[in-house]
C-alpha positions in Angstrom: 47.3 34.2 81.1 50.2 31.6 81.6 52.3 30.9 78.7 51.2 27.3 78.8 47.0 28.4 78.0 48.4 30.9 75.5 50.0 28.5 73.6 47.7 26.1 73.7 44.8 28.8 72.3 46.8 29.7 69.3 48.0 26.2 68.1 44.0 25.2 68.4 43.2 28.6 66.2 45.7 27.3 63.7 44.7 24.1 63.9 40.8 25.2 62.6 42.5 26.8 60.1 44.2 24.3 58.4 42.0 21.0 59.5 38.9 22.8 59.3 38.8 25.7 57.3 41.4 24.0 54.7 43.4 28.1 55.0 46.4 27.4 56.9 48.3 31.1 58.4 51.2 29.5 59.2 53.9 27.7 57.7 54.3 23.6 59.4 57.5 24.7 61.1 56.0 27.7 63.0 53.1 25.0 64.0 56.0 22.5 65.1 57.9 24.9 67.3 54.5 26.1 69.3 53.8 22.7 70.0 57.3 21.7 70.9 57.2 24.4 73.2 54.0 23.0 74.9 54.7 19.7 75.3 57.8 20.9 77.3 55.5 22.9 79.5 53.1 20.7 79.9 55.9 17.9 80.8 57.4 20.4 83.2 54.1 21.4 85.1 52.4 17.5 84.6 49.1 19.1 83.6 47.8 18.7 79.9 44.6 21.0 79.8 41.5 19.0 78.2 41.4 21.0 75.2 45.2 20.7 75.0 46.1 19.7 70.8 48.7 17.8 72.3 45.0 15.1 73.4 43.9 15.0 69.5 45.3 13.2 66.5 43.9 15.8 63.7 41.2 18.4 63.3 37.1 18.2 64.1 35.3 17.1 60.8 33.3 20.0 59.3 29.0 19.6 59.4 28.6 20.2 55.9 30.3 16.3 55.6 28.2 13.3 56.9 30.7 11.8 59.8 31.9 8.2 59.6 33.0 6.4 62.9 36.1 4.4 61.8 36.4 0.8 62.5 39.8 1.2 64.0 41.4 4.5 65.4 43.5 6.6 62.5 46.6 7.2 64.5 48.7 9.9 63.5 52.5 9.9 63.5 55.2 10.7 66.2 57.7 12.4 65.1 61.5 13.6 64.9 63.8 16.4 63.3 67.2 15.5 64.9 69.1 12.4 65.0 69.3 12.1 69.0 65.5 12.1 68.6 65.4 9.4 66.0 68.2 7.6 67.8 65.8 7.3 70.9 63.5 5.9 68.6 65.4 3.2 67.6 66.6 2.6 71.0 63.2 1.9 72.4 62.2 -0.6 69.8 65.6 -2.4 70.3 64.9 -3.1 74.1 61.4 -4.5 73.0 62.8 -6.5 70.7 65.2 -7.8 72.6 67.7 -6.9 70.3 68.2 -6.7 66.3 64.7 -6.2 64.5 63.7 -4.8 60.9 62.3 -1.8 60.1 60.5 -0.3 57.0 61.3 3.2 55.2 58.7 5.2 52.8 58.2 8.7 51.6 56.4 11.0 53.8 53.9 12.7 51.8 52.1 15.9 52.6 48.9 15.4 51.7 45.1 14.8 53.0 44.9 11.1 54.8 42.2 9.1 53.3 40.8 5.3 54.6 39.0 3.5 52.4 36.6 0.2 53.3 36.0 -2.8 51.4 32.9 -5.4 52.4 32.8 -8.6 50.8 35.3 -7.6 48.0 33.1 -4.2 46.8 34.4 -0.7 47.8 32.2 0.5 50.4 33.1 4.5 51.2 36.0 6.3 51.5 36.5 8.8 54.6 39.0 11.6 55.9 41.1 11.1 58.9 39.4 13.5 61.2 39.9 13.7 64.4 41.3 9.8 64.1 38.0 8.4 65.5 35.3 10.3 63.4 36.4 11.3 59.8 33.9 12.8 56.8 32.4 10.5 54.2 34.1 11.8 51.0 32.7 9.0 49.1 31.6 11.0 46.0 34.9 12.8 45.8 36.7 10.0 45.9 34.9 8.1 43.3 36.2 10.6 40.9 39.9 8.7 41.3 41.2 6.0 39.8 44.3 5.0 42.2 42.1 2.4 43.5 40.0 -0.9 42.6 36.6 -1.3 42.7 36.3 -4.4 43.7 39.0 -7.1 45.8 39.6 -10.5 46.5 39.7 -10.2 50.0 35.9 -10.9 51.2 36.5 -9.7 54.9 36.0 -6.1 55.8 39.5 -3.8 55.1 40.0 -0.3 56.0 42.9 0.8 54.0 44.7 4.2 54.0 46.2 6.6 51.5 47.5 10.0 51.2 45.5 12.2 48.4 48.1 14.1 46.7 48.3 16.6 43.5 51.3 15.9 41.3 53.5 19.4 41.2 53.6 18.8 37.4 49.2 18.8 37.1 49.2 21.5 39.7 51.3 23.4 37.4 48.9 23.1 34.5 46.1 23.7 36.2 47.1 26.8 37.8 47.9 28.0 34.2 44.7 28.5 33.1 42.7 28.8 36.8 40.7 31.6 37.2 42.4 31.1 40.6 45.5 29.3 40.9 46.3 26.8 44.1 49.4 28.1 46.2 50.9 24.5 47.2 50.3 21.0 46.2 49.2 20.4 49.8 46.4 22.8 50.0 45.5 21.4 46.7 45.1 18.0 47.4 42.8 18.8 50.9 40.2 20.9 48.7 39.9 18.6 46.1 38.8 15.8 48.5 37.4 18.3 50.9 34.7 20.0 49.5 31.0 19.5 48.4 31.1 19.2 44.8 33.0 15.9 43.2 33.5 17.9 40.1 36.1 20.2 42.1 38.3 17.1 42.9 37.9 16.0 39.2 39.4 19.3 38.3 42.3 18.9 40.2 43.1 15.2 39.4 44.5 14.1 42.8 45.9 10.7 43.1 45.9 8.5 46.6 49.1 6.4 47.1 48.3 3.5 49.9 50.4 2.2 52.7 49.1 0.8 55.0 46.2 -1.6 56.6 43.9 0.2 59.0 41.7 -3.0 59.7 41.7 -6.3 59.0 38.9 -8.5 60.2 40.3 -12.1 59.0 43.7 -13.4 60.0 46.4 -12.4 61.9 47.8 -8.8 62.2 50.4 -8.4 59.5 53.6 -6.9 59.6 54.4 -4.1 57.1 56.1 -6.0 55.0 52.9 -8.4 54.1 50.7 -5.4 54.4 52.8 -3.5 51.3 52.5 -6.7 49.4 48.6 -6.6 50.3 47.6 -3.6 48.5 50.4 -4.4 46.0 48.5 -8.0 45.2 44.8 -5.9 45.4 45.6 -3.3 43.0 46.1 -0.1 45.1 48.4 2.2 43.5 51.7 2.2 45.9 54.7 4.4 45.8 57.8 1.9 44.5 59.9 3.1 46.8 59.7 1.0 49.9 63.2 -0.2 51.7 63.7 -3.4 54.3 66.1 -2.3 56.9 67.7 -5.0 58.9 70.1 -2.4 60.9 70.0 1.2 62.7 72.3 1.6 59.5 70.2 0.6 56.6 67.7 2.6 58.7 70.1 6.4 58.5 70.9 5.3 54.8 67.4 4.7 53.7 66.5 8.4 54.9 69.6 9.5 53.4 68.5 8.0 50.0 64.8 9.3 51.1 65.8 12.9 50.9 68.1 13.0 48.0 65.5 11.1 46.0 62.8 13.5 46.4 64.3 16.1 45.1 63.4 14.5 41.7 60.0 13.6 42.2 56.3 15.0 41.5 55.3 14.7 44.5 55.3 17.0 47.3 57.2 14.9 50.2 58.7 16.5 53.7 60.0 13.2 55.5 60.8 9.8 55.7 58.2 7.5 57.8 60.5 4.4 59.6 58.0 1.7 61.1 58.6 -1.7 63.0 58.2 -4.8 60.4 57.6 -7.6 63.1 54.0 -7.9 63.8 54.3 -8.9 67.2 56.9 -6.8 68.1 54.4 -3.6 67.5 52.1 -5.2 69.7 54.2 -5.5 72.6 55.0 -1.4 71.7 51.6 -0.5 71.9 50.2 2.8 71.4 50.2 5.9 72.7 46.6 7.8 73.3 47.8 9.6 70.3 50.9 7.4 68.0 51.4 4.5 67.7 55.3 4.0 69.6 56.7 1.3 67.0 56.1 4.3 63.8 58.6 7.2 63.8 58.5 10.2 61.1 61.7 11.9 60.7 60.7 15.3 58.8 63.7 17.1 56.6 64.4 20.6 57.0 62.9 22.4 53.7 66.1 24.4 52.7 68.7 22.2 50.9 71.1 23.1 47.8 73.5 21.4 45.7 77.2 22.9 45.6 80.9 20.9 44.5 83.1 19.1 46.4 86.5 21.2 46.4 88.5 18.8 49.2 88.1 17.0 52.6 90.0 17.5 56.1 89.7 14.8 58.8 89.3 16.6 62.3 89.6 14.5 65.4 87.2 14.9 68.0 87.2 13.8 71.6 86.9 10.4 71.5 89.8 10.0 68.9 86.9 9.8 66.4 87.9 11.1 62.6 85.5 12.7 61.0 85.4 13.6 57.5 84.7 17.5 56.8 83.7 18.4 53.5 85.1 21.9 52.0 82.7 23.4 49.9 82.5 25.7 46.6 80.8 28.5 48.9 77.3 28.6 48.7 74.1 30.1 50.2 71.9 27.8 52.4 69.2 29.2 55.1 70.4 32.8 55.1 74.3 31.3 55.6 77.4 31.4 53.0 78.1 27.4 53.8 81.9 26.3 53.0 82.1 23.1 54.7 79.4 20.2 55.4 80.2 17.3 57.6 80.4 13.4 56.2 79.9 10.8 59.1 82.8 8.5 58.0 84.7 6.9 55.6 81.8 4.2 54.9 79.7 7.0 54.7 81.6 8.7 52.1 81.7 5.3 49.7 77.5 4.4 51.0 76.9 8.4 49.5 79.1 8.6 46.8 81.0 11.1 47.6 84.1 12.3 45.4 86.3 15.3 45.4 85.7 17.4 42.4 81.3 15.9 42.5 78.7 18.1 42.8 76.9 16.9 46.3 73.3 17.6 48.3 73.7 19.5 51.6 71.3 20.2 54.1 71.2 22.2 57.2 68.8 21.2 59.9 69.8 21.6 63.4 73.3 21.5 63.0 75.8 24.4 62.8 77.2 22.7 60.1 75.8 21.3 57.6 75.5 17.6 56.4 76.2 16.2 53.0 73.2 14.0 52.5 75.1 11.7 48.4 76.3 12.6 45.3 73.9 14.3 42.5 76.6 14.0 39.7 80.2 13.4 39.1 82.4 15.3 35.9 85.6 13.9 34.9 87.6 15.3 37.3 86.3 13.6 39.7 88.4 11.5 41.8 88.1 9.1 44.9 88.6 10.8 48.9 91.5 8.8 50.0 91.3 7.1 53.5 93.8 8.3 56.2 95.9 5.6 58.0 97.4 7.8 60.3 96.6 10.6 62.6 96.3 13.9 60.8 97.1 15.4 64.0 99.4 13.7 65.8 100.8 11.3 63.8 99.8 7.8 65.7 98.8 4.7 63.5 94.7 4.9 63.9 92.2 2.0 64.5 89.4 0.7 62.4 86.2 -0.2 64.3 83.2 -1.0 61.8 82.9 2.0 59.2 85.4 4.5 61.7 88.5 5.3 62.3 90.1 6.5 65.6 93.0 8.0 67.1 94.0 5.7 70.4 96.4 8.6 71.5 94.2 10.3 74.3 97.5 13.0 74.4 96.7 14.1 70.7 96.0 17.9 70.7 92.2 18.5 68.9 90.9 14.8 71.3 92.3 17.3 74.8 90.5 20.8 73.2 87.4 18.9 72.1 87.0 17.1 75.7 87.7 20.6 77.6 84.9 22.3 74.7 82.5 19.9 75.6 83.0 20.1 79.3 82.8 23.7 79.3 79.3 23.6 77.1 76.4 25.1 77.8 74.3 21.8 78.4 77.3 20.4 80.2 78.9 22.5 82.8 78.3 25.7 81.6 81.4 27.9 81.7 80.6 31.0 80.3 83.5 32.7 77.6 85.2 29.2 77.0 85.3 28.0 73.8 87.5 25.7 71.8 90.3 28.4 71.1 90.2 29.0 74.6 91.2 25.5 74.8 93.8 25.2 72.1 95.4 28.5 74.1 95.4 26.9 77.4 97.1 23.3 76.3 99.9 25.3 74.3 100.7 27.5 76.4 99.6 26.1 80.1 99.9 22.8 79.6 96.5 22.3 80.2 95.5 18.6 79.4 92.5 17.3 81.7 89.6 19.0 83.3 91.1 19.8 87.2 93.6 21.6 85.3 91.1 23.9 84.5 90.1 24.3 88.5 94.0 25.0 89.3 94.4 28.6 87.2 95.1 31.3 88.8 94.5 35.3 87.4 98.4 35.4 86.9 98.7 32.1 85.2 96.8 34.5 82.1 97.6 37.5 82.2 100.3 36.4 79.4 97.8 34.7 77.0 96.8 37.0 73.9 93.2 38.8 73.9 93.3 38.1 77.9 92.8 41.4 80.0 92.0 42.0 83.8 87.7 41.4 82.8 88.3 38.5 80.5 90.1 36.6 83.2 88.4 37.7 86.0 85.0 36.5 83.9 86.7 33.0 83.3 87.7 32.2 86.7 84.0 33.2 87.8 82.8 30.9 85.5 84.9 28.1 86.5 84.5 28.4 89.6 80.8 28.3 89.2 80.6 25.7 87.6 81.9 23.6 90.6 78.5 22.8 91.7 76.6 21.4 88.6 73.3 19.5 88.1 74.4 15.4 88.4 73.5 14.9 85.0 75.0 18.0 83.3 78.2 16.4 85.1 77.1 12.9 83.4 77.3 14.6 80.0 79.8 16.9 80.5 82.7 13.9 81.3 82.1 12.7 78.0 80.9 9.2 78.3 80.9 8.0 74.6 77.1 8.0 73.6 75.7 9.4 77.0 73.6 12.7 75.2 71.9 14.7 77.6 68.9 12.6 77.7 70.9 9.4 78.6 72.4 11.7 81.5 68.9 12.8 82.5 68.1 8.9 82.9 71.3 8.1 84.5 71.2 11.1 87.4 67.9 10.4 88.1 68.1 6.2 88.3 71.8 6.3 90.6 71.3 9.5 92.4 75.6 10.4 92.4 78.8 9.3 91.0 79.5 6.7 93.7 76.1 5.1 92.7 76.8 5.1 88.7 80.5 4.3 89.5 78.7 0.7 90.6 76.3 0.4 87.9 76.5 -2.9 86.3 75.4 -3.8 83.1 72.2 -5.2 83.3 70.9 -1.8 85.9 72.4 0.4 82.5 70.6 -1.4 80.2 67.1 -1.4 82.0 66.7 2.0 81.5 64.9 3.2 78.8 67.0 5.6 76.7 70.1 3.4 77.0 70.9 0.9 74.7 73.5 -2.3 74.6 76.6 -0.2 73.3 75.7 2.9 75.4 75.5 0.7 78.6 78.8 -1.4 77.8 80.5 2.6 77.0 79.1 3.4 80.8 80.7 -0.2 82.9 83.9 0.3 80.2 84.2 4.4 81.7 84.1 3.5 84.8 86.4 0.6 84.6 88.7 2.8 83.2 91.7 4.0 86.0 92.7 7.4 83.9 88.7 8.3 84.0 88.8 7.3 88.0 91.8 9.2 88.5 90.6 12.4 86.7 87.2 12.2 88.4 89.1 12.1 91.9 91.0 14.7 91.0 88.1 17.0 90.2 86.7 15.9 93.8 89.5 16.8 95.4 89.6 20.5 94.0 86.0 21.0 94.7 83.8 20.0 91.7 81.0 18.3 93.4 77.9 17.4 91.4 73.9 18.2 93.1 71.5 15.2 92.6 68.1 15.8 93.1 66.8 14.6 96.7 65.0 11.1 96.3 61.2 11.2 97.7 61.8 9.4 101.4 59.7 7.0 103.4 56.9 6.1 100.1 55.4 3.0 100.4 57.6 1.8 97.1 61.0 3.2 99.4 63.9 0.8 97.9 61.8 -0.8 95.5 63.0 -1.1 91.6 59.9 -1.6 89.5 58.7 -2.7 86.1 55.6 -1.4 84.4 53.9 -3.6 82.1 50.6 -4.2 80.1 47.5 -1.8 80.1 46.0 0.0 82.9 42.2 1.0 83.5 42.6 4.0 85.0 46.0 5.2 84.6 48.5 6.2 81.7 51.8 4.1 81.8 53.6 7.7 82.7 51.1 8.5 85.2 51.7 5.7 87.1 55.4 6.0 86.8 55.3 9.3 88.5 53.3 7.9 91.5 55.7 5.3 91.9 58.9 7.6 91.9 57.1 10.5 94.0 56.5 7.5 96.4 59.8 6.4 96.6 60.3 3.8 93.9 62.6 3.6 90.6 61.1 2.1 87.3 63.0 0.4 85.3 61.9 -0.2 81.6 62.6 -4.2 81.7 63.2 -6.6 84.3 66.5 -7.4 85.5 67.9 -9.5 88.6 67.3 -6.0 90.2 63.8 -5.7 89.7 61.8 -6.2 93.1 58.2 -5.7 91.7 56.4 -5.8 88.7 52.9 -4.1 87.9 50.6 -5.8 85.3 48.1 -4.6 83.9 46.1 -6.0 81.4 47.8 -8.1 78.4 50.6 -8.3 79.9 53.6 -9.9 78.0 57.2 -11.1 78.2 58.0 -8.7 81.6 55.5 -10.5 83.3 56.7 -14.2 82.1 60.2 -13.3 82.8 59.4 -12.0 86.4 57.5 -15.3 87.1 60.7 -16.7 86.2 62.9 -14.7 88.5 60.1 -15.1 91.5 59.9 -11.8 91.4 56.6 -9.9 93.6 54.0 -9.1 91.2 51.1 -7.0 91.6 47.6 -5.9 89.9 46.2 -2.7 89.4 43.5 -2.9 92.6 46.5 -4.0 94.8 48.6 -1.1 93.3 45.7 1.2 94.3 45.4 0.0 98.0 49.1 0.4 98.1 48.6 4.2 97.6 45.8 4.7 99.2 43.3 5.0 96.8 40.7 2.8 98.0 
């Protein structure tokens, strides 16, 4: 049995069990990592078996429930647990939106999903998720809570949906005298509505926050903003936390203020949900066959702990970026004695709070160190982080861009040792046994400053260094010679472009093919690809344009470092063709069609530039195609695309 089928058998056995059965065996972040795990396989090997949970939005109804077909699909939520991942995000929705766009942040709850539907201003029924398309009519269960009105102004028919929860305060109390008490607020909630008698869910006094408009038959489609004020105006019981974000910032400080506000309420919560505002906007997203792709949930780690701000140390990195390290009255977090926790800046230090001598909220997700996520209380001695004006390091006068300061010597000692640490890195080019001391040992006493120096050591050049013996060195110049040969786009990420991650490399190795190719790259070919974004593509054209990076990327030619693309498909019918994807196809996924078009030659691009040599449109298709009827660019339909490759 391959490790693909395997995984696929046990998240479906767990996902009876806790859809289903309402008896969970494992905890969410078990669940998460299996299916993390398959959707990397399954994107590895292009196959998705039919029963694959990666195809369904939530679990079968049970038969003891009459089903309900929904009006309009109940899509579940894509979502994130790192900031790269929510960065993409983010990214994404800017190129639709041709820029700038606002977002909305709520609580995550972790509840049961319930939709309820209105006729002609009367409450109609109330239903469970389901699978997304058919839920269970819960009516009766429902009935027996009073978060919602009875009757509406609105006279067309609404779908609107909710998340059931059980306060951890009446959980409490009823556990105290149950002849069998509930084990989590979740569970709770699901086998209140869930179950065949409406005097169980009485019992257990669940409420339903709402948030959001699952159908609308009148009118326009709304954006979230008018939707919130909707069930405000109606009557619906709405949790009054509910931000407008106008920037990517107010977005990372809304989730900031997300996380350290739950830890106060009475209600179970384990994310923050970010959606698209705009209206139209969403609709030019469009949906997955599973999420919608303008709705994001970032979930938090569950282990978090409050300790006191002792002092801070600025550490420059290898972009002359200072960043702000917390040190820490030592605590334990997630098995770990933490001592220091990161702060992003010196505006994230005032937007948090932050104070020497405060008690502060750490978390530790997937970070070695931990993040300080504002300030829980301050004491008299208290007092205010002081911002640097020069170099701690080096001493040079640093730059203020926006919220961060930098250090514009590119000779300052920690800048070299960070930019040989993250050349050497794993996901980069891999040299086994380096490490940042490594580095530090090399520039103080080699002279070691840029990464061809690395390719120049010899076995006698170390045999002076402390902790360096005949293996150690031998091991070392192995590994740096190894690593002469790399992927293209673990050599992308490894020169440290500022904001090239490894999934911007991944796009960049695979859309230029070599260094010559990106060396070229102009701005609008950057920013046409989808996981690179207006700053990340001007950071790409200002690298390049740069004669210390040319000259150090030269050098590394010339002692051997040569960088393995993968070979381009040759002679496809879409050879030398750069093409855009737009609107719905009949028969094909978006993705699916992508790959025929690369494995036939071709290179998509995710908007249409003066590069762009053909667009496919499907149906509804929207501002790519006006703007390629613009340029005169060749346009094509799905049947044509077909006969193209040979379908018909």
């Amino acid at each position: 049995m391959s490790r693909q089928r395997e995984l696929t058998d046990i998240l479906n056995k767990w996902a009876y069990e806790y859809y289903v059965l309402d008896a969970p065996t494992v905890s969410d972040k078990e669940y998460d990592a299996f299916y993390d795990e398959l959707k990397k396989l399954e994107a590895e090997s292009g196959e998705v078996y039919p029963d694959s949970p990666t195809r369904r939005v939530g679990g079968e109804p049970i038969k003891a429930f009459v089903q309900y077909n929904h009006i309009a699909r109940l899509y579940s939520l894509d979502k994130s647990v790192t900031c790269e991942e929510l960065q993409a995000f983010l990214t994404r929705v800017s190129k639709v939106a041709g820029g700038g766009t606002e977002y909305t942040a709520e609580y995550k709850f972790d509840g049961l999903t319930v939709c309820l539907t209105y006729e002609n201003g009367e409450f109609l029924r109330a239903t469970t998720r389901g699978n997304g398309v058919v839920g269970e009519d819960v009516t009766a269960q429902v009935l027996t809570i009073k978060s919602y009105p009875m009757r509406i102004s609105y006279k067309g028919t609404l779908e609107v949906r909710g998340e059931a929860v059980i306060r951890l305060s009446v959980l409490k109390k009823y556990n105290e005298t149950a002849a069998e008490p509930l084990k989590n607020a979740r569970n709770a909630a699901a086998g209140a509505i869930r179950n065949l008698d409406p005097r169980v869910t009485a019992e257990r006094r669940p409420d339903i926050y709402f948030y959001d408009i699952n159908y609308l038959s009148d009118g326009e489609p709304l954006s979230q903003e008018q939707a919130h004020d909707f069930l405000v105006k109606e009557g619906f019981k709405v949790f009054p936390y509910f931000r407008i974000c106008r920037s990517e910032e107010e977005v990372l400080a809304a989730i900031d203020e997300i996380e350290v506000g739950r830890k106060t309420l009475d209600v179970l919560t384990d994310g923050a949900v970010i959606k698209v505002n705009d209206a139209a906007v969403r609709e030019a997203m469009g949906y997955t066959d599973k999420f919608p792709r303008w709705a994001m949930a970032y979930k938090f780690e569950a282990e978090e702990v409050t300790t006191k701000v002792v002092g801070v140390v600025w550490q420059v990195g290898r972009t002359g970026k200072l960043t702000p390290l917390a040190q820490l009255e030592p605590v334990e977090l997630a098995g770990a004695t933490v001592r220091k926790a990161t702060l992003n800046n010196y505006g994230d230090i005032l937007r948090k709070d932050v104070k020497i001598g405060s008690r502060v909220l750490i978390r530790r997700s997937n970070e070695v160190i931990p993040e300080i996520l504002g300030a829980t209380e301050h004491t008299d001695d208290s007092r205010e982080i002081e911002k640097p004006t020069v170099c701690p390091a080096c001493g040079t006068p640093l730059n203020e861009v926006g919220a961060h300061l930098f250090c514009p010597n590119r000779g300052c000692r920690p800048r070299i040792a960070a930019k040989l640490d993250h050349y050497a890195g794993k996901n980069a080019m891999d040299i086994e046994g380096f490490s940042e001391s490594t580095a530090y040992l090399l520039i103080d006493k080699k002279n070691v400053r840029a990464f061809s120096d690395l390719y120049r050591l010899k076995a006698e050049d170390l045999k002076d260094l402390e902790g360096f013996k005949a293996k150690k060195i031998n091991n070392l110049l192995s590994a740096i010679e190894k690593s002469k040969t790399p992927e293209l786009d673990a050599f992308i990420y490894a020169i440290g472009i500022d904001g090239i991650g490894r999934v911007a490399a991944r796009d960049l190795a695979k859309r230029f093919k070599g260094m010559e190719e990106l060396k070229k790259a102009a701005y609008d070919d950057l920013i046409a690809l989808e996981n690179i974004g207006d700053i990340t593509a001007n950071n790409v054209v200002a690298y390049f344009a740069d004669g210390e990076n040319l000259r150090e990327l030269d050098a590394l030619a010339e002692v051997g470092v040569t960088p393995r693309a993968e070979e381009a498909p040759k002679g496809g019918v879409f050879e030398g063709e750069s093409v855009v994807l737009t609107g719905s196809l009949a028969h094909y996924k978006r993705s699916e069609a992508q790959k025929i078009v690369e494995s036939l030659g071709g290179v998509c691009q995710s908007a249409v530039t003066a590069k762009t040599t053909l667009v496919l449109a499907g149906e509804d298709a929207g501002s790519k195609l006006e703007k390629a009827q613009k340029l005169g660019v060749r346009i094509i339909d799905e049947a044509e695309f077909e006969r193209l490759i040979g379908k018909n």
